[in-house]
C-alpha positions in Angstrom: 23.8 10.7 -24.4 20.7 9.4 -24.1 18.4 9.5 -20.7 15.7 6.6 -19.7 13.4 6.9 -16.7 11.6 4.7 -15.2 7.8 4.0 -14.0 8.7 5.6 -10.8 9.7 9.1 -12.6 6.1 8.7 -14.9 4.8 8.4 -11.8 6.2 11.4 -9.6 5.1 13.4 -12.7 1.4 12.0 -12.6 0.5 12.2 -9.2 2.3 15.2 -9.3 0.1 16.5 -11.4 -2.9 16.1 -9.9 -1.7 16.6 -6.1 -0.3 20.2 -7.7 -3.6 20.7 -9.4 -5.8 19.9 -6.2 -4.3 21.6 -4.2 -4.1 25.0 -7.1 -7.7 24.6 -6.9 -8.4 24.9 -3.3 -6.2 27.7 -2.9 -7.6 29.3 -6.0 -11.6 28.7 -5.2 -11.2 30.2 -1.6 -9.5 33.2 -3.4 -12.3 33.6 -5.8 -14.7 32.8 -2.6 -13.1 35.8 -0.4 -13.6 38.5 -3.5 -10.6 38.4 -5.4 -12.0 39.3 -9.3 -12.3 36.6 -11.8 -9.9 38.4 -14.2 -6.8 38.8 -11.6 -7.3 34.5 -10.9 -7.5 33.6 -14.8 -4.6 36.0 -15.6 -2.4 34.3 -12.2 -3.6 30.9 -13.9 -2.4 32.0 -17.3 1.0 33.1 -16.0 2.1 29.9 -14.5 0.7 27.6 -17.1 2.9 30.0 -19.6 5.8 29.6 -17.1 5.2 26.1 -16.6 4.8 25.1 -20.6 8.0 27.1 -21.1 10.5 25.3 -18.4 8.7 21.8 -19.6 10.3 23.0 -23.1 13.6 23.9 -22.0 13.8 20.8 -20.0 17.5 20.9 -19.3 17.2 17.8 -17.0 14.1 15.5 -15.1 13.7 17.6 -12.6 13.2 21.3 -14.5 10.4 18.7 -16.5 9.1 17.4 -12.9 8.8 21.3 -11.3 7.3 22.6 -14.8 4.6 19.8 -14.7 3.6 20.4 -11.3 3.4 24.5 -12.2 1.3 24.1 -15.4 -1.0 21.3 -13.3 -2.4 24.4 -11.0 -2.7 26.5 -13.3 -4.6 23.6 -15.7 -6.6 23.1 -12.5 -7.6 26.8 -11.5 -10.0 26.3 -13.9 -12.8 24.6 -11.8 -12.0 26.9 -8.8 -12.8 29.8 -10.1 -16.0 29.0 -12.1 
């Protein structure tokens, strides 16, 4: 049985993305801002881009690939935060 999705899924995994990651970033740079140390943030950042990438493989159905996307986008987008 074979799934197709439309543009409006595509979508909701885009913006998705990016609204995930934006927000990761804000959260993450006023962590970094308040003291938290550089190595704690880019191990948090590695632990849900793991977790993310691993649910995106499983991907049992659209919405396990949907949640996974938007869990490896903050952690993708940490990365400006805390530099």
């Amino acid at each position: 049985m074979q799934h197709h999705y439309g543009g409006i899924v595509m979508g909701i995994l885009l913006s998705g993305f990016a609204l995930s990651g934006a927000i990761a970033g804000i959260i993450l740079g006023y962590l970094n801002d308040i003291g938290i140390s550089l190595k704690r943030l880019v191990l948090i950042g590695l632990m849900f881009k793991i977790i993310g990438n691993l649910l995106y493989f499983i991907g049992i159905n659209i919405y396990i690939v949907v949640v996974s996307r938007l869990i490896a986008a903050g952690a993708w987008w940490s990365a400006p935060a805390v530099v």
